[in-house]
C-alpha positions in Angstrom: -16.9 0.8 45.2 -14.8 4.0 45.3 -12.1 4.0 42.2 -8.9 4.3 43.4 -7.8 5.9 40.3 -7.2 10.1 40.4 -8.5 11.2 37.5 -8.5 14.5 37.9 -4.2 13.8 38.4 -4.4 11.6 34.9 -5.6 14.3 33.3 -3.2 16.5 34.0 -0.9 14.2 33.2 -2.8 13.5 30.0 -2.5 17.2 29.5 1.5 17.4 30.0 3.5 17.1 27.2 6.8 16.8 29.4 5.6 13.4 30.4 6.3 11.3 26.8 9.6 11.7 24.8 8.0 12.4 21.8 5.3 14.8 22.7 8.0 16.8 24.2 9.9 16.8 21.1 7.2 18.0 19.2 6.3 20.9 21.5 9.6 22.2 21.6 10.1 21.8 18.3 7.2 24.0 17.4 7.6 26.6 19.9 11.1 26.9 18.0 9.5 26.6 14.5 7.2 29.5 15.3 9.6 32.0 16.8 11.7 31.5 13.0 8.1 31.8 11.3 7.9 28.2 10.2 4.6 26.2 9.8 4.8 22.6 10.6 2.9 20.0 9.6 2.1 16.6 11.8 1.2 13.4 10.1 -0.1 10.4 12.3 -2.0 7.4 10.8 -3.8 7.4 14.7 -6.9 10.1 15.2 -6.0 9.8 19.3 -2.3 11.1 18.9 -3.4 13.9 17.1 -6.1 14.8 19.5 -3.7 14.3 22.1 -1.3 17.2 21.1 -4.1 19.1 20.3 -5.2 19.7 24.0 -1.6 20.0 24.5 -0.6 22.8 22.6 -3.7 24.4 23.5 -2.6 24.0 27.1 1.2 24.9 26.3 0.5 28.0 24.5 -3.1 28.3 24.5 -3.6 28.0 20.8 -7.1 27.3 19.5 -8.5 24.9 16.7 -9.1 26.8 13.7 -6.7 29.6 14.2 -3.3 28.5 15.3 -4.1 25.1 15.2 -5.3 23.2 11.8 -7.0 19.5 11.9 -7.7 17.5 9.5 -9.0 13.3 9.2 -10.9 11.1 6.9 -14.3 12.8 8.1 -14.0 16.7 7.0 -16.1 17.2 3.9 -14.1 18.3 0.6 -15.6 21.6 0.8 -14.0 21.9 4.5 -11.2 20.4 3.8 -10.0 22.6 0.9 -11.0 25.6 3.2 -8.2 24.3 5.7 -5.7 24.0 3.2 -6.2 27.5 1.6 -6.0 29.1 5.0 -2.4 26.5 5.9 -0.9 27.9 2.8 -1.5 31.4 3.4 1.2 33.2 4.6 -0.7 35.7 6.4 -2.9 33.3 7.7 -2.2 32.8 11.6 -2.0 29.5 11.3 1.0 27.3 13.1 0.4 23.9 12.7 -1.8 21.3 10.9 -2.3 18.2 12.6 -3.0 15.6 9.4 -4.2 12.1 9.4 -1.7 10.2 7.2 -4.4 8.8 5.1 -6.5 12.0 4.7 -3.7 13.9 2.8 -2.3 10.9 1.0 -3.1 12.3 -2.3 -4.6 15.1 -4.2 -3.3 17.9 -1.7 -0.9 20.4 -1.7 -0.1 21.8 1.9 3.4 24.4 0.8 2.9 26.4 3.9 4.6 23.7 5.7 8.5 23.5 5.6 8.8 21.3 8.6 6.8 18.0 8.5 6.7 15.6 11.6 5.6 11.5 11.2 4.4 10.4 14.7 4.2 6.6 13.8 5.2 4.1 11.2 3.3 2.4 8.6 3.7 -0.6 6.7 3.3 0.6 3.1 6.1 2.9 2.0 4.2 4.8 -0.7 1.5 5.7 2.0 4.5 7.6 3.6 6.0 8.9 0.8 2.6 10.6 -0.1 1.9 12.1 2.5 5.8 13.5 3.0 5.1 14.7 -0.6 2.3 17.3 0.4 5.0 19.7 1.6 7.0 19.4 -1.9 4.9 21.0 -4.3 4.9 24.1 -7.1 5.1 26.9 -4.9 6.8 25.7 -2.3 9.5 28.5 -1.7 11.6 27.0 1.7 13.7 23.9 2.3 11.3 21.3 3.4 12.5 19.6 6.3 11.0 15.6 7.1 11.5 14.4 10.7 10.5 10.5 11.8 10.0 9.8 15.1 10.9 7.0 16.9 11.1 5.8 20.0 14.6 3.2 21.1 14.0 -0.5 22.1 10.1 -0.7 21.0 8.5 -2.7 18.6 7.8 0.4 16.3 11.8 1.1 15.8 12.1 -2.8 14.7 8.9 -1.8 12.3 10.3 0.8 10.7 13.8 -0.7 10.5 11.7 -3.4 8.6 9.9 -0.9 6.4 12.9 0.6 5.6 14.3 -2.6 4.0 11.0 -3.7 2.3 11.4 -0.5 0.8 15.3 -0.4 -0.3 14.4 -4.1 -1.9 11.3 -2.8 -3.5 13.3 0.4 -5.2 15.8 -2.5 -6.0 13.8 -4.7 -8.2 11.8 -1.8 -9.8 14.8 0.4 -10.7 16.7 0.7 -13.4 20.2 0.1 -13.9 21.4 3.4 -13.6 24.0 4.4 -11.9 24.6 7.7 -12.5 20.8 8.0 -11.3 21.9 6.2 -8.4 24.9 8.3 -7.6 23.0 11.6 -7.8 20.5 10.2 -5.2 23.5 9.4 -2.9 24.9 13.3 -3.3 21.6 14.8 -2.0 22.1 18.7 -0.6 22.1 18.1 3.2 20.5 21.8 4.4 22.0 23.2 7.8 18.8 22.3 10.1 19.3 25.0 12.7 16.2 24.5 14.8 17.1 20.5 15.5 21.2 21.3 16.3 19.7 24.1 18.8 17.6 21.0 20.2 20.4 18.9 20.1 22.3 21.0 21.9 19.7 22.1 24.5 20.6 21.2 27.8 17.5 20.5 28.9 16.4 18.6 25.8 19.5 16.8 24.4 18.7 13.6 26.4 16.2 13.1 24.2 17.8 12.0 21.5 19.4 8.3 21.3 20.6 9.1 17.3 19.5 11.3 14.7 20.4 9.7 11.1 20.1 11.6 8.3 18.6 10.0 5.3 17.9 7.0 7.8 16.2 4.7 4.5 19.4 4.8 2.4 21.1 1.4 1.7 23.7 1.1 4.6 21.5 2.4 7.2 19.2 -0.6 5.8 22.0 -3.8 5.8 23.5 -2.4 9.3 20.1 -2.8 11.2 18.8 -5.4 8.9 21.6 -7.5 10.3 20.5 -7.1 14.0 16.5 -8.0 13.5 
């Protein structure tokens, strides 16, 4: 029996990044990164995501893997792995973007050449994403790193992080000390102008993108305000 199906149509679809909020995001997002001559850096606990936007950019702007384009899982060897992080951290290296499995670069790495680092999906553990976040804020780092989370309105993984976010404002809570003055200088953290997300923001073909944009989203009143409403 003939499929009914068009494939041929659903992978051009596949192929478009116009066709999912956040893919759109991030293609945007790194076509402006690039034209300011910042690398970005992707993190996705998921190998199919990352994949994904692979064939897209390579579609978008026709960027190749192992040039512009950097990837890196749980199955490239130490020796190739260090490779790819030599060439992300060079600056003359023509290297864009490196597309990272969360769990691949939890530890152990130091990826600089980022200053813009994007987190596709949320996972349970804190720590696991505070790792990987902490890859782009290492000696020799010489830019403002900026940390995006991505998340999608009225879906299960917006009540998921919500969630994580609590589990970990109750875990810093029993483990801290009593410090306030620690607490108060954590509170007063320099907010950098982000220039390339207000442009975004402000885009009027892209602005309906974005329900809310909270800055430090994990802090303790972001926490009790949604906490209230799961």
């Amino acid at each position: 029996e003939e499929s009914v199906i068009d494939k041929k149509r659903l992978e051009k679809l596949r192929l478009n990044p116009y066709e999912g909020v956040k893919t759109k995001f991030l293609v945007e997002f790194v076509r402006l990164c690039d034209a300011v001559n910042e690398k970005v850096l992707v993190f996705s606990q998921y190998i199919r995501p990352l994949s994904l936007i692979k064939d897209q950019l390579n579609m978008a702007f026709n960027w190749s893997e192992g040039k512009e384009m950097l990837y890196m899982d749980g199955k490239v060897d130490l020796k190739d792995k260090q490779s790819l992080i030599h060439s992300f951290n060079d600056e003359n290296c023509q290297a864009k973007i490196l597309l990272a499995s969360t769990k691949a670069c939890s530890e152990g790495i130091s990826l600089v050449g980022a200053s813009r680092v994007v987190l596709l999906d949320v996972v349970w553990n804190p720590s696991v994403e505070r790792q990987a976040i902490s890859r782009a804020y290492r000696i020799g780092q010489k830019k403002v790193v900026y940390t995006y989370h991505l998340l999608t309105q009225g879906t299960t993984e917006y009540l998921k992080y919500c969630k994580q976010a609590e589990k970990d404002w109750l875990s810093q809570l029993v483990f801290s000390t009593k410090n306030t003055d620690n607490d108060e200088l954590k509170s007063c953290a320099v907010e950098f102008e982000d220039r390339v997300l207000d442009q975004m923001k402000h885009h009027e073909k892209l602005k309906h993108m974005f329900g809310e944009c909270v800055l430090q989203p994990k802090e303790r009143d972001f926490v009790h305000s949604f906490g209230r409403s799961l």
